[in-house]
Every structure is written in structure tokens, then in C-alpha cells.
DRENDO-1510 file (C-alpha; in Angstrom, 1 decimal, always signed):
<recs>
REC; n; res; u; v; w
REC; 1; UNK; +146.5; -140.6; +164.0 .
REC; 2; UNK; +149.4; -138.8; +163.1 .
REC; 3; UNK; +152.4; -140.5; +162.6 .
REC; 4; UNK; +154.8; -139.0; +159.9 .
REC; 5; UNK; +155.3; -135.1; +160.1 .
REC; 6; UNK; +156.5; -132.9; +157.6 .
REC; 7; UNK; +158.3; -129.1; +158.7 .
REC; 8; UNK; +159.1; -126.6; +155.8 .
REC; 9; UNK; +162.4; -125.7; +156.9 .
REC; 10; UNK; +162.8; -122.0; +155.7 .
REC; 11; UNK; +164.3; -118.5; +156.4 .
REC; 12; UNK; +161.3; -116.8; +156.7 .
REC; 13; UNK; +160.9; -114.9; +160.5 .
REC; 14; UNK; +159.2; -117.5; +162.6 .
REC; 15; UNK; +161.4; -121.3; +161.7 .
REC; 16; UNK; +163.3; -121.7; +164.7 .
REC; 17; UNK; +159.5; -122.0; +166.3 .
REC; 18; UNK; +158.0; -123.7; +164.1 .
REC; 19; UNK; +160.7; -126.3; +163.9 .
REC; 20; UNK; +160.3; -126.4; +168.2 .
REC; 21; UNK; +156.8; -126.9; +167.7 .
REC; 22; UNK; +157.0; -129.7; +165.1 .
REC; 23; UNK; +159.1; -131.5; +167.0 .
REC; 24; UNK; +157.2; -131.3; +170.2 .
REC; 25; UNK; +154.2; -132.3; +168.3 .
REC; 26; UNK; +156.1; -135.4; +167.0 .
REC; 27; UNK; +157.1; -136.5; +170.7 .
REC; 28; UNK; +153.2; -136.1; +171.6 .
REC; 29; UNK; +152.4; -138.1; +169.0 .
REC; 30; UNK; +155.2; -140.3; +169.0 .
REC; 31; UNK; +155.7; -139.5; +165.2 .
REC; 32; UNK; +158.5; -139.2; +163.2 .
REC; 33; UNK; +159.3; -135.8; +161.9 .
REC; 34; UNK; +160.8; -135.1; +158.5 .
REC; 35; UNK; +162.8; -131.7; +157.8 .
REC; 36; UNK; +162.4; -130.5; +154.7 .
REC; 37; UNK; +164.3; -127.1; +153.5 .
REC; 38; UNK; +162.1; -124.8; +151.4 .
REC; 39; UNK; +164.2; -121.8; +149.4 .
REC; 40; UNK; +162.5; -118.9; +149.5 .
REC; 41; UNK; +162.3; -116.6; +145.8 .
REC; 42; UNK; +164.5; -118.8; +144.1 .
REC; 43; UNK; +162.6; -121.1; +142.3 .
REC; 44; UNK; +164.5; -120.0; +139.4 .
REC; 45; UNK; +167.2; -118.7; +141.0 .
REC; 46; UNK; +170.0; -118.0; +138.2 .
REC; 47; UNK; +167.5; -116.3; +135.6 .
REC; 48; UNK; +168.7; -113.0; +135.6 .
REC; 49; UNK; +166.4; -109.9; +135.7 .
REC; 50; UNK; +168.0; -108.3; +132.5 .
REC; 51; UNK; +168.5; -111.7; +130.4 .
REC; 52; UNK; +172.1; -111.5; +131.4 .
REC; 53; UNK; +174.3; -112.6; +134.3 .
REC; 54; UNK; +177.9; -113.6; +135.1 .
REC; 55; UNK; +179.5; -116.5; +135.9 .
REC; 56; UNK; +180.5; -114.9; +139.1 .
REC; 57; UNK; +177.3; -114.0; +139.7 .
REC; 58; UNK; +175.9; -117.3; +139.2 .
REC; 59; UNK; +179.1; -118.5; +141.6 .
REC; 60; UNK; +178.2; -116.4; +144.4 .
REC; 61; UNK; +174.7; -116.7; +144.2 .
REC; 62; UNK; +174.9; -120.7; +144.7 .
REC; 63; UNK; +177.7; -120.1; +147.4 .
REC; 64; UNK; +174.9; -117.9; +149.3 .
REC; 65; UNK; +171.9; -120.4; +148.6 .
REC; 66; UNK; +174.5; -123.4; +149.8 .
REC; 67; UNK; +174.7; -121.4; +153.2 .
REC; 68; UNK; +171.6; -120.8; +153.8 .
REC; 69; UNK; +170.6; -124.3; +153.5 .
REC; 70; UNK; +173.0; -125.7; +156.1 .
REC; 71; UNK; +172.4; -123.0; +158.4 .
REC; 72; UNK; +168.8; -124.3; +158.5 .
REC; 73; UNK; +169.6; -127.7; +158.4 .
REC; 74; UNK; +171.9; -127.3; +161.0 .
REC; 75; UNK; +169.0; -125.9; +163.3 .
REC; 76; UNK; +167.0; -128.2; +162.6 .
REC; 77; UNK; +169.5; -131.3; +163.8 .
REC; 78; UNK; +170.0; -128.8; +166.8 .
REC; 79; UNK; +166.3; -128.3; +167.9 .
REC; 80; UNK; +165.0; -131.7; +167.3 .
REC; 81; UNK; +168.2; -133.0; +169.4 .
REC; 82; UNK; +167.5; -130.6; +172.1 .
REC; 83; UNK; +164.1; -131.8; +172.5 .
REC; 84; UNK; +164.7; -135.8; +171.7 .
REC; 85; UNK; +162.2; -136.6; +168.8 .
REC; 86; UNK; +162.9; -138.9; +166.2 .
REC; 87; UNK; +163.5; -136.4; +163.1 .
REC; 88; UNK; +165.8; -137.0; +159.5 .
REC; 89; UNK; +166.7; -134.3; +157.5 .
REC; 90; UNK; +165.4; -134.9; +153.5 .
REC; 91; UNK; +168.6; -134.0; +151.2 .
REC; 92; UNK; +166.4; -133.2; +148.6 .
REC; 93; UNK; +166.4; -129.1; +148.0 .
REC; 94; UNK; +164.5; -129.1; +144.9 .
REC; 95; UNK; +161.1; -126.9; +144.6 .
REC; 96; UNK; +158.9; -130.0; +144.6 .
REC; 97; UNK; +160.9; -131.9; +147.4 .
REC; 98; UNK; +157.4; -130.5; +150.3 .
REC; 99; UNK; +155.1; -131.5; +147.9 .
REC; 100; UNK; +156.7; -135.2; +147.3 .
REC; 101; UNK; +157.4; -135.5; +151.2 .
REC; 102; UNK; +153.6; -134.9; +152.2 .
REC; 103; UNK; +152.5; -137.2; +149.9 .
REC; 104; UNK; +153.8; -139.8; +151.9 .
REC; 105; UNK; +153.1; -137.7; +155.7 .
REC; 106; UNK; +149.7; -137.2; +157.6 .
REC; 107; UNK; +150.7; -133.0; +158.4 .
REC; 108; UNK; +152.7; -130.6; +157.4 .
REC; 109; UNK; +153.9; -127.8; +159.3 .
REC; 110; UNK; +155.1; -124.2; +159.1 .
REC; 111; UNK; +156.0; -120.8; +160.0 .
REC; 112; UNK; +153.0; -118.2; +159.4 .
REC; 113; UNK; +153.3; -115.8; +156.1 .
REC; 114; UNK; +156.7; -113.6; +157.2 .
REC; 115; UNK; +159.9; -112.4; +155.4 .
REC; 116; UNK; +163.6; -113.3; +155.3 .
REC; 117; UNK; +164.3; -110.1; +156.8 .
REC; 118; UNK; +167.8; -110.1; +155.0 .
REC; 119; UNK; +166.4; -110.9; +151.6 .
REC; 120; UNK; +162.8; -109.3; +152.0 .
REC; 121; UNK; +161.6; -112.4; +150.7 .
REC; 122; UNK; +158.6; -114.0; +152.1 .
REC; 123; UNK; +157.3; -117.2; +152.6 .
REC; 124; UNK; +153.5; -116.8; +151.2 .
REC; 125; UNK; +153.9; -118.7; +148.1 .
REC; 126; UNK; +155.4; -121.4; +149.6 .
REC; 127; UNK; +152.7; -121.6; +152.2 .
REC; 128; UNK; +150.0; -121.6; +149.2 .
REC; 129; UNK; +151.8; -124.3; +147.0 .
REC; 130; UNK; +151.3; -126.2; +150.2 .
REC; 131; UNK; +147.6; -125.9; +150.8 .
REC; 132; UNK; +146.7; -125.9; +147.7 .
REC; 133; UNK; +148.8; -129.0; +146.2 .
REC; 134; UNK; +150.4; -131.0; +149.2 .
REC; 135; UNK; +146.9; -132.5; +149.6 .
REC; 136; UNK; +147.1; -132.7; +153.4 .
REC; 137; UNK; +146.5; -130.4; +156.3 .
REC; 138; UNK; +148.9; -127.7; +157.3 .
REC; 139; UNK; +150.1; -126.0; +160.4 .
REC; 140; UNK; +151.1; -122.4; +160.8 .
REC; 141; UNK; +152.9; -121.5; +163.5 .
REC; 142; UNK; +152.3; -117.8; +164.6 .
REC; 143; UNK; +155.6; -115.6; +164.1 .
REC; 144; UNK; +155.8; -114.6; +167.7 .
REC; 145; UNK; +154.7; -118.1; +169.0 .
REC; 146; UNK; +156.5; -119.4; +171.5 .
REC; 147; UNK; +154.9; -121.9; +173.3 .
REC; 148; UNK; +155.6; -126.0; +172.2 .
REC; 149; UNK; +152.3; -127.5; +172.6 .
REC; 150; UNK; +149.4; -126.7; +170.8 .
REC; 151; UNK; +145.6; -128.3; +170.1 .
REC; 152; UNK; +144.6; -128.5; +174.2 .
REC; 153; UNK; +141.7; -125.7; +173.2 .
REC; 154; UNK; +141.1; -126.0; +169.7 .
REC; 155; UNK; +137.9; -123.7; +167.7 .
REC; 156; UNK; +136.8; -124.9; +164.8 .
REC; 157; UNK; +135.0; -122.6; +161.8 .
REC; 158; UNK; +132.4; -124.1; +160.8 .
REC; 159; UNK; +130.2; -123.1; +157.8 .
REC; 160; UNK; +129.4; -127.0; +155.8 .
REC; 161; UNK; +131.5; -125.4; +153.3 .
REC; 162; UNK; +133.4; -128.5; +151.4 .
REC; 163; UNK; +136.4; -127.0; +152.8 .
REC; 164; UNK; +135.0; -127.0; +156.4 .
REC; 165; UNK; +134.1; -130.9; +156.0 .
REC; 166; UNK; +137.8; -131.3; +154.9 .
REC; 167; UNK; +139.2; -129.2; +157.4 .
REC; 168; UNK; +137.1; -131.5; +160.3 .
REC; 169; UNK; +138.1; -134.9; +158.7 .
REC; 170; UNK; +141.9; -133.8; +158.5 .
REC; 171; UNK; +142.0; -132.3; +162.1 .
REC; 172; UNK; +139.8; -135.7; +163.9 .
REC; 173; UNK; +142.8; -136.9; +165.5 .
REC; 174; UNK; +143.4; -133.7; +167.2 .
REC; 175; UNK; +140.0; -132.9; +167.9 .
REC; 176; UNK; +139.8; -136.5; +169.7 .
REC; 177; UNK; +142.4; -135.5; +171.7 .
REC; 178; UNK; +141.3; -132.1; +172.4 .
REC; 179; UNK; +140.1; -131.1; +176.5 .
REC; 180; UNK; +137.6; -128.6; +174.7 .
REC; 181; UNK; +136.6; -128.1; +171.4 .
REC; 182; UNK; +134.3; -124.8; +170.4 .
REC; 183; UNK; +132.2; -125.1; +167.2 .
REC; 184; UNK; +131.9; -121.7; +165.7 .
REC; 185; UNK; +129.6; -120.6; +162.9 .
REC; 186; UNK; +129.6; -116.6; +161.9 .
REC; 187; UNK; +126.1; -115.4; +160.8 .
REC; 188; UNK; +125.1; -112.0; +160.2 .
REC; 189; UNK; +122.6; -109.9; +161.2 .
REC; 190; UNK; +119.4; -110.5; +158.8 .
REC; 191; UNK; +121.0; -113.4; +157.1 .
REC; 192; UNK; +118.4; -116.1; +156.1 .
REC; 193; UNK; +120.5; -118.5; +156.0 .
REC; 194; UNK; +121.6; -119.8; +159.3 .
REC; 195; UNK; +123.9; -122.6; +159.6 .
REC; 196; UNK; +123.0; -124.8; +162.4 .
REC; 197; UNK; +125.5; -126.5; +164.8 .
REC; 198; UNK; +123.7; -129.1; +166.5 .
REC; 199; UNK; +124.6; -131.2; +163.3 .
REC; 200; UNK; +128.2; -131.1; +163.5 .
REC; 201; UNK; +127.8; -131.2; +167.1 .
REC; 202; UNK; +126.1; -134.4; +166.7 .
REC; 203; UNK; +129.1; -135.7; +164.0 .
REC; 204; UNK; +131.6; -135.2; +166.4 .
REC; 205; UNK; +130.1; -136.6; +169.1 .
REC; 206; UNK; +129.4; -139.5; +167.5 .
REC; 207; UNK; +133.9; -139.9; +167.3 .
REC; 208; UNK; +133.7; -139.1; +170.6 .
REC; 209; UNK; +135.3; -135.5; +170.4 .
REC; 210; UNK; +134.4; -133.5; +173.9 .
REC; 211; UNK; +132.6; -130.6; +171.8 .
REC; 212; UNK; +130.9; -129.9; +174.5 .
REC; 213; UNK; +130.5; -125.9; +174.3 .
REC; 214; UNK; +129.5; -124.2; +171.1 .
REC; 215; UNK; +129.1; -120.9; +170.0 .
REC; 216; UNK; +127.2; -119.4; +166.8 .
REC; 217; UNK; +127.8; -115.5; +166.3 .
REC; 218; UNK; +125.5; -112.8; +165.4 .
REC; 219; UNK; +127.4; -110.3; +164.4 .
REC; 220; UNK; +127.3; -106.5; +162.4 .
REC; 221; UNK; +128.6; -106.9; +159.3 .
REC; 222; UNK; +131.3; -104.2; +160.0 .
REC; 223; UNK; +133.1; -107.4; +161.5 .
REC; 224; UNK; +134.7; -109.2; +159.6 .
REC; 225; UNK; +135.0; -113.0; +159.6 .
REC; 226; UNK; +138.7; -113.1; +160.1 .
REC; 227; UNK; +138.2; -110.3; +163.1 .
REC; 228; UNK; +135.5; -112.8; +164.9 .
REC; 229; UNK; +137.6; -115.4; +164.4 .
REC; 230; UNK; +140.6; -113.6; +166.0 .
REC; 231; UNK; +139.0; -112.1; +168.7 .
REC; 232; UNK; +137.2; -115.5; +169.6 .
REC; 233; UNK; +140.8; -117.2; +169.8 .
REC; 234; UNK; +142.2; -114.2; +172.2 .
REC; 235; UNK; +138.9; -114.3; +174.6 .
REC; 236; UNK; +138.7; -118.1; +174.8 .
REC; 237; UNK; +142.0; -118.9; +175.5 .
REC; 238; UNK; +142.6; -120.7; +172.1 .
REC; 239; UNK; +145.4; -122.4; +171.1 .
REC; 240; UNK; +144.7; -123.7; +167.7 .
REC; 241; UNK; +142.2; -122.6; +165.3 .
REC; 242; UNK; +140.9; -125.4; +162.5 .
REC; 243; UNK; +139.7; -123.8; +159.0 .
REC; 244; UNK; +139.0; -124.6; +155.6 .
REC; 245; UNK; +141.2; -122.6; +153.0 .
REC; 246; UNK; +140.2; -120.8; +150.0 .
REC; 247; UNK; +136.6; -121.8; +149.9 .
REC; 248; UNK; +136.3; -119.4; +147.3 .
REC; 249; UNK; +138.4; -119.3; +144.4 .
REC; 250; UNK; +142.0; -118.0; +145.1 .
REC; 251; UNK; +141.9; -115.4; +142.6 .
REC; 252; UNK; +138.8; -114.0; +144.1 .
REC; 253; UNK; +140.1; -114.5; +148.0 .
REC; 254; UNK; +143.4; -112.2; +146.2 .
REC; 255; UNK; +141.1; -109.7; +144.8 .
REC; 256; UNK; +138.9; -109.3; +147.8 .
REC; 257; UNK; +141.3; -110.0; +150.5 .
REC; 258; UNK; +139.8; -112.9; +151.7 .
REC; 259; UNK; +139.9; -114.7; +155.5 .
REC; 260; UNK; +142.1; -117.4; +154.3 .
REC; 261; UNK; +145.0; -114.8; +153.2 .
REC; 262; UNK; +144.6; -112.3; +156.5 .
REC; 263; UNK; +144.4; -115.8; +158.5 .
REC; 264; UNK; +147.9; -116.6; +157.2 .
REC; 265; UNK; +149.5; -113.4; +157.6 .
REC; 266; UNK; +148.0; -112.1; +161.2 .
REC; 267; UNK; +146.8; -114.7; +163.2 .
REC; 268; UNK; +148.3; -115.3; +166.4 .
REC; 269; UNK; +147.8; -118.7; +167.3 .
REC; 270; UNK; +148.5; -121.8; +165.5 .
REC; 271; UNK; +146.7; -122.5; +162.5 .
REC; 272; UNK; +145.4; -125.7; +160.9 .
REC; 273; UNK; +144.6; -125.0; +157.1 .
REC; 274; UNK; +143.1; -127.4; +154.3 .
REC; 275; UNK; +141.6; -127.8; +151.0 .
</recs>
């Protein structure tokens, strides 16, 4: 059960969604829903790039971060009015303020990796600071999303990864909740080592969880994970997709690319990531 919600508030393309979609969620499950505003690049934001800066420059560049943060806390009081959920805005703007606010919330939720089209900044790091330290599920909300509900049609990657068992655990309310839930394992051709579904099947059955279609792929190793994935969400009618994130280490998901990174960036419906 979900009762406290946490929305990164940030300028990143994609907030006045995810902010919709956080509070809808809220009203669905009559939780409370705490805005938090993330600053994007600025986690130092008055070291200068040649050792030395003005005093004007240091002026203006508060004057602009000081905007920025009402603008969004200003949308989100304007949102969460419009659509009547209980919601308080932290006044807390300091880089750890997310992580401190999840510890005490079940879910955190976000925009997908996408830039501040005025400041080319993007939101990426933020998004991995809160995987990989919040210690709670996330939400990403697709860029071009722009329906409020979510979680009626949910696929879940499975793989008995320790990521995947974390991933199930953290999403069981929703999955309880879900009208269909599709089970999905990837295994390629020649592969000896087959995961098999009926177990899972079996665990969520058990927390009565309608699971009752399931799907294990075969496929050419010319498709990648992240592409079955994707093109299972747009054929199914998907509307959130549950995975473990960086099952491997996150140097070696940044070297090779990795399904949790191209997940982040390019899917295109929502997204519910842990660790």
C-alpha cells in the first residue's frame, strides 16, 4: 500500500506530466503526495569553470536558480489543485532534500531522462541518485506521456535476478491491483539456461495478483532486451512496465550501454525501476 508519494519536481522536458501523473496516482491511492524540487547541474552551482567568478555572477546566477524554483513550485500547487489531491510542497532545495523525503515515502516519481531545453541540462543523474540511493521504487513518466492513470496493464521482466525479486516486492501493491499482469522472461536462442515462469507465476498467485497470461520469449540475439521489452509494451497495450535496475554494475551498464540506461531514456510508457 502506497500511502506517502514523493515527485522530483524538476525542469527537465516531461514535469508538468509527471507531476499530473503523481497526483492522479495519489487520488487513486488516497495518498498524500510530497513535491520535492530537484535543481538540475547545479549541485555546485557557484564553482566557477576557470577558478574565478564575480560577485555579479554569483548574484545573477542565484537570482535565475531562485526563479526557476518557484516557477516549479508554482506548477506544482497549480496541478495538484486542478486535480484535488492532498499534496505539500517540501521547502527544502538542497541536493539531498529526494533522498531524505523517500526515506520517509513508499514511491517516488519522475519525469523520464530529458533536458532543460533552455539550459541543455538533463535530468539523468538525478534519476540515478534516485535508484540507486533513495532505497525505494521509482516511476518514470515517459516525456510524451500524457495520460493520468497508469498500472491497469502492467508487464513485469522477470529474470530471478536480485533486482527482479526487488522490483516484484516493491511493485505488489500495484500488481494486486492490476486487471492483467504479463510475466515476461527473455531467452535466447540456444541458451541453456532457461528461466522458468511457472515459479513466479505461482508467487504471485499465491498474493492473489490476476497473472493470469504469461509470455517467455525466444528470441535472435540481434534483439536486444530493451527492444523486446519495448515492442512487448507497444503490442500489448501496456501501460507500465516493472524492472529491476542495474543488475549489473553501473559502470559496466555505462560501458556497454545497458537496458536499464536505454529503458530510462526511450521508453514510452511508464516505468517502475528498483534496486
Amino acid at each position: 500500500m502506497y500511502k506517502e508519494i514523493v515527485v522530483c519536481v524538476n525542469e527537465a522536458e516531461g514535469r508538468d506530466n509527471a507531476i499530473t501523473a503523481a497526483a492522479a496516482f495519489a487520488n487513486q491511492h488516497n495518498a498524500h503526495l510530497l513535491g520535492v524540487y530537484c535543481s538540475l547541474g547545479e549541485d555546485s552551482p557557484l564553482v566557477p569553470a576557470m577558478g574565478v567568478v564575480s560577485a555579479d555572477l554569483i548574484m545573477e546566477a542565484m537570482k535565475q536558480y531562485k526563479e526557476r524554483r518557484t516557477a516549479s513550485k508554482q506548477r506544482f500547487k497549480e496541478i495538484t489543485s486542478e486535480v484535488g489531491c492532498s499534496a505539500d510542497w517540501l521547502d527544502d532545495d538542497s541536493v539531498d532534500a529526494p533522498i531524505r523525503a523517500a526515506a520517509y515515502a513508499d514511491l517516488i516519481i519522475t519525469n523520464q531522462a530529458a533536458k532543460d531545453k533552455a539550459r541543455g541540462v538533463s535530468n539523468m543523474s538525478l534519476i540515478n541518485r534516485l535508484i540507486l540511493e533513495s532505497g525505494k521504487p521509482v516511476i518514470l513518466t515517459p516525456t510524451g506521456w500524457n495520460q493520468t492513470g497508469f498500472g491497469a496493464r502492467i508487464a513485469l521482466g522477470w529474470d530471478e535476478s536480485r533486482e527482479a525479486v526487488r522490483a516484484v516486492a516493491d511493485a505488489l501493491p500495484l500488481l494486486q491491483q492490476a486487471e492483467q499482469v504479463d510475466v515476461i522472461s527473455i531467452n535466447y536462442e540456444g541458451d541453456d539456461d532457461i528461466v522458468d515462469i511457472s515459479e513466479i507465476s505461482t508467487y504471485l498467485a499465491q498474493r492473489n495478483v490476476a497473472n493470469s497470461f504469461h509470455l517467455q520469449v525466444t528470441s535472435s540475439r540481434l534483439d536486444s532486451p530493451e527492444k523486446v521489452l519495448s515492442n512487448y509494451c507497444d503490442e500489448h497495450d501496456i501501460d507500465l512496465l516493472v524492472i529491476g535496475a542495474y543488475g549489473h554494475t553501473r559502470l559496466r551498464e555505462i560501458v556497454l550501454g545497458g537496458v536499464t540506461r536505454h529503458m530510462i531514456r526511450r521508453s514510452k510508457v511508464p516505468l517502475l525501476l528498483t534496486h
